[in-house]
C-alpha positions in Angstrom: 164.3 37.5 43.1 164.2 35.0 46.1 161.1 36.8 47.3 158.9 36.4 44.4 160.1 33.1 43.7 159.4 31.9 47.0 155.3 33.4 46.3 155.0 30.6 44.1 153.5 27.4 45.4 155.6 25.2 44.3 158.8 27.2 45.7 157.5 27.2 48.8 157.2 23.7 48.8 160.3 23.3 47.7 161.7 25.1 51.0 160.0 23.5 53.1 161.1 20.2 51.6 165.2 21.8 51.7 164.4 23.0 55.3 162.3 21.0 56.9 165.4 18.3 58.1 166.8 20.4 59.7 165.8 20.9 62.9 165.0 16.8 63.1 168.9 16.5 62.2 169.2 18.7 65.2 166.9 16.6 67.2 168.9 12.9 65.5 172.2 14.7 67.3 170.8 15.0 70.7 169.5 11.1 70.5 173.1 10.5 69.0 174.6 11.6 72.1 171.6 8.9 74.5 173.2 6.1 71.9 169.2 5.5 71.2 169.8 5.9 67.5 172.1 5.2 64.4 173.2 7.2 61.8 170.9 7.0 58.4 172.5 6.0 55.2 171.5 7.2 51.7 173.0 4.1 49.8 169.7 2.5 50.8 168.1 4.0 48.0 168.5 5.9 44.9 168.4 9.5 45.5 168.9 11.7 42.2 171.5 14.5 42.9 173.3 13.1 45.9 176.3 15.0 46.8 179.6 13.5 47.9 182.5 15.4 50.0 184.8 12.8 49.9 185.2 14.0 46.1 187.3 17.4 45.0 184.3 18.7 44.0 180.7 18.6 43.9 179.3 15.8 41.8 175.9 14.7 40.8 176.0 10.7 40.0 173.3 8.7 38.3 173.2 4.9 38.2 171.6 2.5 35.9 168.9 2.3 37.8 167.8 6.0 37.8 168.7 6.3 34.2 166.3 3.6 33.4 163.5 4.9 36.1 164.1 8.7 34.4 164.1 7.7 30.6 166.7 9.0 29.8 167.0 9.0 26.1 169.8 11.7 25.5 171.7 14.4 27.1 168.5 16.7 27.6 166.6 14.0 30.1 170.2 13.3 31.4 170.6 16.6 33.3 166.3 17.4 33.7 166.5 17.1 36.9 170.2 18.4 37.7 170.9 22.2 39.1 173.1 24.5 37.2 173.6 22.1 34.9 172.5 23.2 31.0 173.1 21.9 27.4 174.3 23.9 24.4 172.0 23.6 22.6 172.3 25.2 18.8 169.6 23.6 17.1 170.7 20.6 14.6 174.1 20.4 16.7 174.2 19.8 20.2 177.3 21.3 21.5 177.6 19.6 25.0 176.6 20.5 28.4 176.9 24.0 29.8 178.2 24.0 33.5 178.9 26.7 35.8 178.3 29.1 33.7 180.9 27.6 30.7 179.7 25.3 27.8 181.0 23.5 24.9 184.5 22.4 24.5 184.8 24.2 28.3 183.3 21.3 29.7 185.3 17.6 29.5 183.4 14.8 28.6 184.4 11.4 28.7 183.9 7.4 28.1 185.8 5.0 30.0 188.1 7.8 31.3 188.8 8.9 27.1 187.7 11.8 26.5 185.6 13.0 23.5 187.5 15.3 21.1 186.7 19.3 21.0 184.4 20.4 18.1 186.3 22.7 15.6 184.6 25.8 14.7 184.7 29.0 14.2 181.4 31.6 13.8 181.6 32.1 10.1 180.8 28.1 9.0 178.7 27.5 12.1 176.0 30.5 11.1 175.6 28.5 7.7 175.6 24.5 9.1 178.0 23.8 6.3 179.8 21.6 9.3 178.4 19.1 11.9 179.9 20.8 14.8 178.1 18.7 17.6 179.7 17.7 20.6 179.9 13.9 20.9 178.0 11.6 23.3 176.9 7.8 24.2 174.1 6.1 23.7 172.5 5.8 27.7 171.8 2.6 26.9 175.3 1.6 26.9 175.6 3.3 30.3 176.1 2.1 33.9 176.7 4.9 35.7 176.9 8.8 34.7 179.2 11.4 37.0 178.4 15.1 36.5 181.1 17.2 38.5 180.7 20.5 38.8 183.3 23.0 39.1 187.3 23.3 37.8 188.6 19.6 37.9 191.6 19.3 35.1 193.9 16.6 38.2 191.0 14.1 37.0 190.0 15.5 33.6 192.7 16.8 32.3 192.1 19.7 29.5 188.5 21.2 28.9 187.2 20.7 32.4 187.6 24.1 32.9 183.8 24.1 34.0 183.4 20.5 35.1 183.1 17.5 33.2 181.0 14.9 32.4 182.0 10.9 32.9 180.2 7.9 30.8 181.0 4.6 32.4 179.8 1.7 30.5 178.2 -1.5 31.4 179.7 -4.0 32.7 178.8 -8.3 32.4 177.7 -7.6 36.6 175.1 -5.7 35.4 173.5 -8.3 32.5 174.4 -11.5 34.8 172.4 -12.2 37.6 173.4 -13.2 41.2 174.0 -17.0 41.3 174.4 -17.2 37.3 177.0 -17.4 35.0 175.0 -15.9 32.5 172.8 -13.4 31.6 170.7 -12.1 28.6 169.0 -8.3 28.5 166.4 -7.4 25.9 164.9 -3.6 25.8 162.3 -1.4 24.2 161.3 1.7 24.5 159.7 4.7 22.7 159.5 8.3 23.8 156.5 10.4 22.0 158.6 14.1 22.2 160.4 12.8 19.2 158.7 10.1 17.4 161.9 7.6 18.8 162.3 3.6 19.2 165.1 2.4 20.8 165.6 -1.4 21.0 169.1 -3.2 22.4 170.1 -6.5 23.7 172.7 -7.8 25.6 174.6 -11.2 26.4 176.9 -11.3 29.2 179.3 -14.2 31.0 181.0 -14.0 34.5 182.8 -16.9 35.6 185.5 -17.1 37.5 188.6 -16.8 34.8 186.3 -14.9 31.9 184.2 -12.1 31.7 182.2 -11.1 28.6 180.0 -8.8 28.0 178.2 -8.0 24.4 175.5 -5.5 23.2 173.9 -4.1 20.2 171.5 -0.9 20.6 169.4 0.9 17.6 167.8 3.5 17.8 165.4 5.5 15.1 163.6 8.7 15.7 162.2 12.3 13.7 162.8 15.9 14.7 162.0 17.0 18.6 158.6 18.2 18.7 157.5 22.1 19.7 154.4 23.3 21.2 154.6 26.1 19.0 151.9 26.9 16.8 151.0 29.1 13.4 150.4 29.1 9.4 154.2 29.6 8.4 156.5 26.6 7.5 159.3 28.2 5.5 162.3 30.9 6.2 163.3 31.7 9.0 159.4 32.6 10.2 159.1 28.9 9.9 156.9 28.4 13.6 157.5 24.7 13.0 160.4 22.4 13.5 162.4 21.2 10.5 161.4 17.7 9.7 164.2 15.5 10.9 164.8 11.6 11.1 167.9 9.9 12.7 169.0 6.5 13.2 171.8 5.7 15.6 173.6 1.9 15.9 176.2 1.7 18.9 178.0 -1.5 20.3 179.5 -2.5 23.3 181.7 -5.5 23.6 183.9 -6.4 26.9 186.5 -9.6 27.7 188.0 -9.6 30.7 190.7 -12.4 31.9 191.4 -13.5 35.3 194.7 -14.8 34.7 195.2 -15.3 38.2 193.7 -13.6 41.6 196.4 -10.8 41.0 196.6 -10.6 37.3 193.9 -9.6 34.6 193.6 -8.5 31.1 190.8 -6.7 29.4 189.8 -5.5 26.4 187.2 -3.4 25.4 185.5 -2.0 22.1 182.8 0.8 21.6 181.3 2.7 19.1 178.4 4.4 17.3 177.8 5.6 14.1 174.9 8.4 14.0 172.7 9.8 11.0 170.8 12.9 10.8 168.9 14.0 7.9 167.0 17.3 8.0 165.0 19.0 5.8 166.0 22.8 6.7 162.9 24.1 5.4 163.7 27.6 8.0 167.1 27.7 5.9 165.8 29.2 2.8 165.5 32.8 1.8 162.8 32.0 -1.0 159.9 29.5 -1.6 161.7 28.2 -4.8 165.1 27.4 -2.5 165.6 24.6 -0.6 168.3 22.7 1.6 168.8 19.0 3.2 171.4 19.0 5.0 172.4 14.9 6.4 174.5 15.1 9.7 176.9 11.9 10.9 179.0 11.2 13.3 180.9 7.9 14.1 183.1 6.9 16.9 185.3 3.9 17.6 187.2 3.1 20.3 189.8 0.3 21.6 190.8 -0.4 25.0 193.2 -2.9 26.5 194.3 -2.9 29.9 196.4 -5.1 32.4 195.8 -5.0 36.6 198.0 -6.1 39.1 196.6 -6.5 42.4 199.4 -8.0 44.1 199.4 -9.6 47.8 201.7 -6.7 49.3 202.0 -5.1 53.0 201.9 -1.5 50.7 200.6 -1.8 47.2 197.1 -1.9 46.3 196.9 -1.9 42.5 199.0 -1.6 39.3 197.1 -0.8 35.9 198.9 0.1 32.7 196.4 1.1 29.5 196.3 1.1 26.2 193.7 3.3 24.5 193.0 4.2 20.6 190.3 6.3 19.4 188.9 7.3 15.9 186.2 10.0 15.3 184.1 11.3 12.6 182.2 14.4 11.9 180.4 15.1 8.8 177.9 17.5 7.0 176.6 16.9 4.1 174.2 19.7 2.8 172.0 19.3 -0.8 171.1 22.7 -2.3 168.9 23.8 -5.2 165.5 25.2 -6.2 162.5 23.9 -7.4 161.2 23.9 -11.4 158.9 26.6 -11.7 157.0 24.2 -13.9 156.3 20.9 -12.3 157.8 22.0 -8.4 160.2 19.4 -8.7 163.4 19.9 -6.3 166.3 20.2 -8.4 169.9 19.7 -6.9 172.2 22.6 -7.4 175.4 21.5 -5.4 176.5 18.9 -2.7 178.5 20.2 0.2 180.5 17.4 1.8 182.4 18.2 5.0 184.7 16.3 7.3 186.2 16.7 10.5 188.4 13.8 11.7 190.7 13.0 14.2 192.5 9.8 15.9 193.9 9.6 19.2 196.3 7.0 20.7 197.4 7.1 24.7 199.4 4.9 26.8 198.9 5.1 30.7 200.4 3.7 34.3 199.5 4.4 37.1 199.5 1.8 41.0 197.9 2.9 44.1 199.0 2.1 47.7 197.0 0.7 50.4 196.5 3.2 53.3 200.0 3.6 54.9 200.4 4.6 58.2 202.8 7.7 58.7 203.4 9.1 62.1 199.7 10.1 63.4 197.7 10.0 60.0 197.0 7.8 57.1 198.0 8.5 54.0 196.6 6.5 50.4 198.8 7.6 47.4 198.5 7.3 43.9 200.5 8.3 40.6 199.4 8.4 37.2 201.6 9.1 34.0 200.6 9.2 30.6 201.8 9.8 27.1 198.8 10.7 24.0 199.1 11.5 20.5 196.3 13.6 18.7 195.9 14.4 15.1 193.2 16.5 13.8 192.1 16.8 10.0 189.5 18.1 7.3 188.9 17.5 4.0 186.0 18.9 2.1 184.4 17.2 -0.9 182.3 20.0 -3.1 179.7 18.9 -6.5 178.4 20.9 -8.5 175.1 20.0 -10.8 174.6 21.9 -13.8 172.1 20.9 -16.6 172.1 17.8 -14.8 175.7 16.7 -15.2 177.3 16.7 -11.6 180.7 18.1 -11.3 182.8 16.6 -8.3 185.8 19.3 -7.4 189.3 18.4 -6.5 189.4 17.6 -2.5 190.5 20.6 0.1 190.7 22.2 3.2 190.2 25.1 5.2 192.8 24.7 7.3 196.3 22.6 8.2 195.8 19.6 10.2 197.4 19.9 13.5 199.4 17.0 15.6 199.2 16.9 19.3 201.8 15.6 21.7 200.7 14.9 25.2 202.7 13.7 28.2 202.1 14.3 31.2 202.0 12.8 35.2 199.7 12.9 38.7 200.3 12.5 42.3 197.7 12.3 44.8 197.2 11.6 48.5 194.5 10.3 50.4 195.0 11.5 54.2 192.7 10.5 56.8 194.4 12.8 60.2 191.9 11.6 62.4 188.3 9.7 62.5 186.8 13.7 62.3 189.3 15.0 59.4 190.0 13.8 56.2 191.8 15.6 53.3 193.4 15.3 49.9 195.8 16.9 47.8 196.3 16.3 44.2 199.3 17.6 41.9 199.2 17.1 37.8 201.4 18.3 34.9 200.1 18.6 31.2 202.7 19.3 28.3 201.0 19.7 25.2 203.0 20.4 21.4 200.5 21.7 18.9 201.8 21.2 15.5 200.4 22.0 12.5 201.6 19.7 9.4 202.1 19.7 5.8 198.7 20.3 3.9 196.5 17.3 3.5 194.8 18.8 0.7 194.9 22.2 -1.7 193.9 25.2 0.5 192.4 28.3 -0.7 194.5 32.0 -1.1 192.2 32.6 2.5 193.3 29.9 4.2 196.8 30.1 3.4 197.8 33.7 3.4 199.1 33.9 6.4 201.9 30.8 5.8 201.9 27.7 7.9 201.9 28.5 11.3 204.1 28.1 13.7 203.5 25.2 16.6 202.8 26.1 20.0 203.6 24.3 23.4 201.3 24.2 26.4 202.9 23.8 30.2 200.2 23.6 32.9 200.0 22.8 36.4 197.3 22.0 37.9 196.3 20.5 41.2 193.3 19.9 44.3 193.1 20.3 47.9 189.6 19.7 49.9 189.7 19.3 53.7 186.4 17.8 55.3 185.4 17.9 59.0 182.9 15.5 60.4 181.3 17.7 63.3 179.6 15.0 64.6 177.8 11.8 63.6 175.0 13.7 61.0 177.2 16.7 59.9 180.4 17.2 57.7 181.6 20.6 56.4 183.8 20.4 53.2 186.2 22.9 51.7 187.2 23.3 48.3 190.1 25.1 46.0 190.6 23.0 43.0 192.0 24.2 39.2 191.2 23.7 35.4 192.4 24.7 32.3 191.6 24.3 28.4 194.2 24.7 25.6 192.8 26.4 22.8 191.8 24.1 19.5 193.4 23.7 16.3 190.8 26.4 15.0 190.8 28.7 17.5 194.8 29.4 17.0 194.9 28.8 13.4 192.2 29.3 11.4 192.3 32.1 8.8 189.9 33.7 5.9 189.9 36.7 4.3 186.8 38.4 2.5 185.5 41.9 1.8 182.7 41.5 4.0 184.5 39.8 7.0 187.9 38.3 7.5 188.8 35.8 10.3 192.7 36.3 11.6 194.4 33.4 13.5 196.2 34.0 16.7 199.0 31.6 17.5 200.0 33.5 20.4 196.6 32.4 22.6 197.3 31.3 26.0 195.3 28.4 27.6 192.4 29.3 29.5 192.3 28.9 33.2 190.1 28.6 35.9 190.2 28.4 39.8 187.4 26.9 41.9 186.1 27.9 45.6 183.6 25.7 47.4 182.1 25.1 50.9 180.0 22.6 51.9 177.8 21.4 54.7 176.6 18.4 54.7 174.0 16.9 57.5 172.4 13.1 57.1 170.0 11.6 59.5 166.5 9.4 59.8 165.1 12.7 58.9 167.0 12.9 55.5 169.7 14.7 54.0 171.0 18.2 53.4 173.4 19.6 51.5 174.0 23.8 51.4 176.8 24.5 48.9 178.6 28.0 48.1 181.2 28.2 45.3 182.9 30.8 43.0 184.8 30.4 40.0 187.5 32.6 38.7 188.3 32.4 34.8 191.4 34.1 33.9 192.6 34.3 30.2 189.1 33.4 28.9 188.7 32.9 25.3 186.7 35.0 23.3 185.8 35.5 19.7 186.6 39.4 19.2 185.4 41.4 16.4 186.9 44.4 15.3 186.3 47.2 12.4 189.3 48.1 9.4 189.2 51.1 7.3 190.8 51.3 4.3 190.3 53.5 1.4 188.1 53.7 -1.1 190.0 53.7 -4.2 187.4 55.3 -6.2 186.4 58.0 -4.0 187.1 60.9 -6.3 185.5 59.7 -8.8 182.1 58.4 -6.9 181.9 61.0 -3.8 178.9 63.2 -6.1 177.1 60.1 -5.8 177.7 60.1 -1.8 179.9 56.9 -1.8 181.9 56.5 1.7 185.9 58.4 1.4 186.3 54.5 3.7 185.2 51.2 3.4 184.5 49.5 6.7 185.0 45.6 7.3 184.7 43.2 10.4 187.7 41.2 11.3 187.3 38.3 13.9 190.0 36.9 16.1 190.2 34.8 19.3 191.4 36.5 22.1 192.2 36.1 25.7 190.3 38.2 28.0 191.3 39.3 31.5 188.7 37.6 33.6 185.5 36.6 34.7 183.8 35.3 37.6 181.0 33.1 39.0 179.4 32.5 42.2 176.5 30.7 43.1 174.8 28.4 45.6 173.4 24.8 45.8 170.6 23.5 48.1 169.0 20.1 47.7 167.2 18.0 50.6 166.1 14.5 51.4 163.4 13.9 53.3 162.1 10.3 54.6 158.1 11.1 55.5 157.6 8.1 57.5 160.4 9.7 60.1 157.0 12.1 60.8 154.5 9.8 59.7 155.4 6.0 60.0 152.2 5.1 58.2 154.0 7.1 55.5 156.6 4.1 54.9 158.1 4.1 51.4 157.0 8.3 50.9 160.1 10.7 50.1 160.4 13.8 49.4 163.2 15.9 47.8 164.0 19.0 46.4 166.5 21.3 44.7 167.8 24.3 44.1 170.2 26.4 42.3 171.5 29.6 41.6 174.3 31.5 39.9 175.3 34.9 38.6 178.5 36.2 36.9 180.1 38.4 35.0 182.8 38.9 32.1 185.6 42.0 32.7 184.2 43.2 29.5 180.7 44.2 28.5 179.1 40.8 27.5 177.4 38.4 29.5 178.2 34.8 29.9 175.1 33.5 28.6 175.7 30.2 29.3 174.7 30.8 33.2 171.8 29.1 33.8 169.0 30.7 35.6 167.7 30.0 38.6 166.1 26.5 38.9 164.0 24.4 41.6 162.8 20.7 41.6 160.6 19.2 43.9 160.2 15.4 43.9 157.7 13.3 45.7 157.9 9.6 45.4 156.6 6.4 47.0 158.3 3.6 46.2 156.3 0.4 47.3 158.0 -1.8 50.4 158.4 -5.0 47.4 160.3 -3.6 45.8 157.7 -4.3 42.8 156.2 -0.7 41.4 157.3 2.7 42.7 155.7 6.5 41.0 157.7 9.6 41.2 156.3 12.8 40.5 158.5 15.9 40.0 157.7 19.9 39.8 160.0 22.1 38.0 160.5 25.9 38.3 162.4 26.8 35.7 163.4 31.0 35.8 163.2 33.8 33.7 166.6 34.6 32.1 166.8 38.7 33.5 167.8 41.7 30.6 170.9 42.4 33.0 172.4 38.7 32.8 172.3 39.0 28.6 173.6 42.0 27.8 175.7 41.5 24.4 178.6 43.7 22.0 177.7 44.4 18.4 179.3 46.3 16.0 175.9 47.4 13.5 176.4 48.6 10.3 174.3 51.9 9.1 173.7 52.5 5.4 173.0 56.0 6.4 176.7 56.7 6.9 178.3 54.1 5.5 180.0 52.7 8.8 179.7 50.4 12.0 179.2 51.7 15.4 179.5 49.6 18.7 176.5 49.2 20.8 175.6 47.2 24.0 172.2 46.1 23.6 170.0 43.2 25.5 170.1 39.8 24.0 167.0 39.9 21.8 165.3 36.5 22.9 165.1 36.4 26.5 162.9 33.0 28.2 159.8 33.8 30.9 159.9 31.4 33.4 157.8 28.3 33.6 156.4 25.6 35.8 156.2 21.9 34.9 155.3 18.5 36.4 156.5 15.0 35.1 155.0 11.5 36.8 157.2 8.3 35.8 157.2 5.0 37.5 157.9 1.3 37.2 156.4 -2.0 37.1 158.1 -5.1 38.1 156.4 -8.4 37.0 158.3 -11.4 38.8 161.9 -11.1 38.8 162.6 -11.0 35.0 160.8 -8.0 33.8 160.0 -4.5 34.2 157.7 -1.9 32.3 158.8 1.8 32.6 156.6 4.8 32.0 156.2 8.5 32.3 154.3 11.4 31.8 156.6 14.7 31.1 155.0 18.2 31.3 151.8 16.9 32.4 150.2 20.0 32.0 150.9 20.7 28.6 152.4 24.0 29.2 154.0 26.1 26.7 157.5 27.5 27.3 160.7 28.5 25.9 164.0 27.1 27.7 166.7 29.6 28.1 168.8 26.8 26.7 166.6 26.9 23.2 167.0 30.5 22.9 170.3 31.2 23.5 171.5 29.1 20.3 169.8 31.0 18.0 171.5 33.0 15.4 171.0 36.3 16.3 173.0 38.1 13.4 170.2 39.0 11.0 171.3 37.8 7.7 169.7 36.1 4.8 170.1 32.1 4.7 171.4 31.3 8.3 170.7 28.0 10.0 168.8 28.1 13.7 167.9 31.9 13.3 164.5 33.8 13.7 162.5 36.1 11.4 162.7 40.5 12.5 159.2 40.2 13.4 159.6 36.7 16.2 157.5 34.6 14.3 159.8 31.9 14.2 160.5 31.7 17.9 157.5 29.5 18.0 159.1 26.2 16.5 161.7 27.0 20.0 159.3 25.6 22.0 160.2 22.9 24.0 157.9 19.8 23.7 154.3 19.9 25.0 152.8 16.8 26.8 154.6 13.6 26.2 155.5 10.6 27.1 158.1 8.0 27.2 158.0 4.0 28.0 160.3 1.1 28.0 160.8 -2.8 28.5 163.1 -4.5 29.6 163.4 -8.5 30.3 166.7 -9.5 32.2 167.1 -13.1 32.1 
């Protein structure tokens, strides 16, 4: 694999760009040891990807800055130019980001250090989109600064970041007051051509020396994402076009912090969105006289009020207690009916409304000591403790239109509403042994009650069969230790061992149906899913650059999966229907979460910095970069994790002018081909020749080629107020499929499914990512 990829041009470029440091870093330590030189530092500019080893693990960070420079516009841009690092991607429901080869609910995200409830669901509502089961998200123009770790890290996330997780941290008034002034006013603009999207905000902020204030508003307006595909068909599932879609999205930010004195504070801060989706689901329908609308939203608001103490003390450093409250909102509402055969009206049939809610309430304390000097090191502790409360319901509202009179049925649910209790407490410590090593250890404790409650609304003879569940308590430790070694003044090797976990969700333990075509059983008795994660690093920084080389495996034990399996029962009426050739058994699926045994991922990291005018010094202002990454794994049974993300290379060369005024950066991405042996899948297929299912292990039917793209973006600063933004994104117009795209599809053939493709691949075509496009933005900071 590394052979042929390294045939392509723009691979080999990219190796030289990952190696070429190298032996200068080697040549920096020999002048290191004259005293002719100094040591090169990175925070002099803003390098995408830049790897830390003073975290656990590895971690990716973006700042304001390269959010802005990037456009990022939503969770897609956010990780473009990121390694190993994919988004779930399941056509109207984006289901999170996909790291290490786990996705979803696997990965934490969070805002503020909250993190964004689990979608509920469950594969017999998500093949029909009767539910918005999307993963939650900020607006990035709320954003300051974006941390993507990579690798188990529940001692700082907590459960879900079983992968890695994904941290929001919002603006803050610093950023919208300029240096010197008290206050400060942002106004922005932007449009991005892949989706037809405006996005305007604004922003008033105040920093004086008792009050801090910061306010924004940000709106945004767009249509469906835009495919390169091509062809004559519009409806089905052969649609080769994407379902017209337009969204609308209003989010706030508003901040107040107190400076009651230089040791005391209070702050309080609000945030929220509230998100709207309509699509016309024109690949829904099984016939031309059918159709379906189907309006997606999503609203989040969240409270947070917090008190510092940063005393004058010989040993403490900080003291911070928290308050936080959360409320969130998913909904689907889907419009069915058929046209008049007469004037090709659409007339409604039925109104699905679905909800999912839930609220969450934490209290937290936590202090931090200065360094303290014990014996022959230095040790920095800190303790956490917390106490949460999570409730999770749904209620369904169903109309029915007949003759034109609608007919709105009594409320209900598919399932009890569940309580969580969470308490929990950290301890970690900061040790510096020596100017050379530097280590530290973390130690957390989760307790988590799951219990399910009285009904909320009537339940159907399905849901309820199996009584109201018993509640289930989680216990888990879970803790850090990284030591890292600076060899000398350009290199420092890092080692890793750090742990995650995930409890399973309301719907994973308790949901049940049952039907003659396919029953879904709960399991109560689900353990939490746990992970373990190795990594090594070497990391070597110089006037040459940067380099970072990183191995890591991941070991997932008790992994969750959604199981099917076949009952036979017997046909009543064989005797008198077997001269016809009716089966003596009928067959059904069954699906049940399960734990299985294991699996495991490895995988490597490269990415390299390299200053050109270090060769060149006519070349001031020229960088180049690079990336790459790779991972493979497997599951103990015979499916593939297909959330592994092939193999992946960016090269990046940009100038950035010595003003500081304009800068371009042009970037070349190798995205590779997912292989037949990384997607093999289990299916039980049903033959009407003898009446039965048999298992087979068969290739994942919609496999990506591998492409090659190039984006140009740069800036414009006009004075010291404003800035124009602007890029180019696959220049070259190429057509591809991203393994991402493909993966979500429906692949269970079946009449009336959302996201799912035609027998004969026509509608693979409206799976293509964008073609040429292009994104701009304003901004005037004032």
């Amino acid at each position: 694999m590394f052979t042929a990829f390294l045939r392509r041009p723009l691979a080999a470029a990219i190796a030289f760009s990952l190696l070429a440091p190298l032996s200068v870093l080697a040549a920096d330590n020999a002048a290191d040891a004259s005293g002719q030189t100094t040591r090169y530092s990175l925070d002099t500019i803003v390098v995408q990807g830049r790897r830390s080893l003073n975290d656990e693990v590895i971690t990716d960070q973006k700042n304001r800055e390269v959010i802005a420079q990037e456009m990022v516009r939503d969770i897609r841009d956010l990780v473009r130019y990121t390694t190993d690092v994919g988004i779930s991607d399941s056509g109207r429901h984006l289901k999170g980001f996909a790291i290490r080869g786990v996705e979803g609910n696997r990965v934490g995200i969070s805002v503020d250090g909250v993190s964004l409830p689990d979608f509920e669901e469950n594969s017999l509502y998500n093949r029909y989109g009767n539910f918005n089961n999307s993963r939650m998200s900020i607006d990035p123009e709320l954003v300051r600064a974006v941390s993507i770790v990579k690798g188990a890290d529940a001692f700082s996330g907590g459960s879900g970041a079983l992968g890695g997780r994904v941290d929001y941290r919002t603006l803050e008034a610093s950023d919208i007051v300029r240096a010197g002034n008290e206050t400060g006013f942002l106004l922005r603009s932007g449009y991005a051509s892949k989706n037809r999207e405006w996005v305007n905000g604004f922003a008033v902020g105040y920093a004086g020396d008792a009050f801090e204030t910061l306010l924004m508003y940000s709106h945004r307006h767009g249509h469906e994402m835009t495919s390169r595909g091509e062809g004559p068909y519009y409806y089905q599932d052969k649609s080769q076009h994407p379902d017209p879609a337009r969204h609308k999205q209003d989010s706030y930010l508003a901040k107040f912090r107190w400076h009651i004195s230089p040791a005391h504070s209070l702050s309080l801060a609000l945030t929220g969105q509230f998100a709207r989706n309509f699509t016309d689901e024109r690949s829904y329908t099984l016939f031309g006289s059918q159709w379906r609308e189907a309006e997606d939203i999503s609203r989040r608001n969240n409270v947070q009020l917090g008190y510092a103490w940063n005393p004058q003390s010989d040993w403490l450093a900080s003291l911070n207690v928290d308050a936080d409250y959360q409320r969130t909102d998913l909904s689907a509402v889907n419009y069915k009916g058929s046209r008049n055969f007469t004037s090709n009206e659409k007339e409604l049939g039925e109104v699905y409304d679905r909800r999912m809610h839930t609220r969450f309430k934490r209290l937290t304390f936590g202090l931090e000591t200065l360094p303290l000097d014990l014996g022959s090191s230095q040790h920095t502790l800190a303790f956490k403790a917390f106490a949460a409360d999570r409730e999770f319901w749904n209620i369904n509202y169903d109309t029915y239109i007949f003759s034109g009179e609608a007919t709105r049925q009594p409320p209900y649910a598919i399932q009890y509403p569940v309580n969580t209790r969470q308490y929990g407490f950290s301890l970690e410590d900061r040790v510096q042994w020596s100017q050379a090593l530097s280590s530290r250890f973390g130690l957390r404790y989760d307790h988590e009650r799951l219990n399910p409650q009285a009904l909320n609304a009537p339940c159907s003879k399905a849901c309820i069969a199996e009584g109201r569940p018993q509640g289930n308590t989680f216990e888990n430790w879970n803790g850090l230790a990284s030591v890292v070694a600076q060899l000398d003044r350009h290199w420092a090797l890092g080692a890793t061992v750090s742990t995650g976990y995930r409890v399973p969700t309301a719907s994973e333990m308790y949901f049940t149906f049952q039907n003659a075509y396919g029953s879904w059983k709960s399991n109560p008795d689900l353990r939490a899913e746990r992970s373990v994660n190795y990594s090594l690093t070497l990391q070597g920084e110089g006037e040459a650059g940067s380099v970072n080389i990183s191995l890591y495996q991941v070991n997932y034990r008790d992994f969750l999966f959604e199981q099917e399996s076949i009952t036979r029962t017997r046909n009543p009426y064989y005797e008198q229907c077997q001269a016809w050739g009716c089966a003596e058994y009928n067959e059904s699926p069954v699906q049940q979460m399960v734990n299985l045994d294991r699996a495991r991922i490895r995988g490597l990291e490269l990415s390299s910095h390299l200053n050109l005018a270090h060769y060149w010094p006519q070349l001031t202002g020229w960088q180049l970069s690079a990336q790459l990454g790779y991972s493979k794994g497997r599951l103990s049974s015979d499916n593939s994790l297909l959330s592994i993300q092939p193999l992946k290379g960016i090269l990046g060369l940009d100038y950035q002018a010595p003003s500081g005024r304009w800068a371009v950066f042009a970037r070349g991405t190798y995205l590779g081909a997912k292989k037949a042996g990384d997607a093999q899948v289990v299916q039980n297929v049903y033959s009407y020749r003898t009446r039965s299912f048999s298992r087979e292990v068969t290739t994942y039917p919609y496999l990506n080629r591998h492409a090659v793209l190039m984006d140009i973006y740069g800036f414009i600063r006009a004075g010291e107020r404003f800035t124009f933004r602007a890029g180019v994104y696959n220049l070259f117009n190429r057509k591809y499929h991203t393994w991402d795209a493909l993966r979500g599809i429906n692949a269970h053939y079946g009449a009336s499914t959302t996201n799912s493709v035609d027998r004969d691949g026509y509608g693979l075509e409206r799976f293509h990512a964008p073609g040429r496009n292009f994104s701009l933005s304003m901004e005037y900071l004032f």
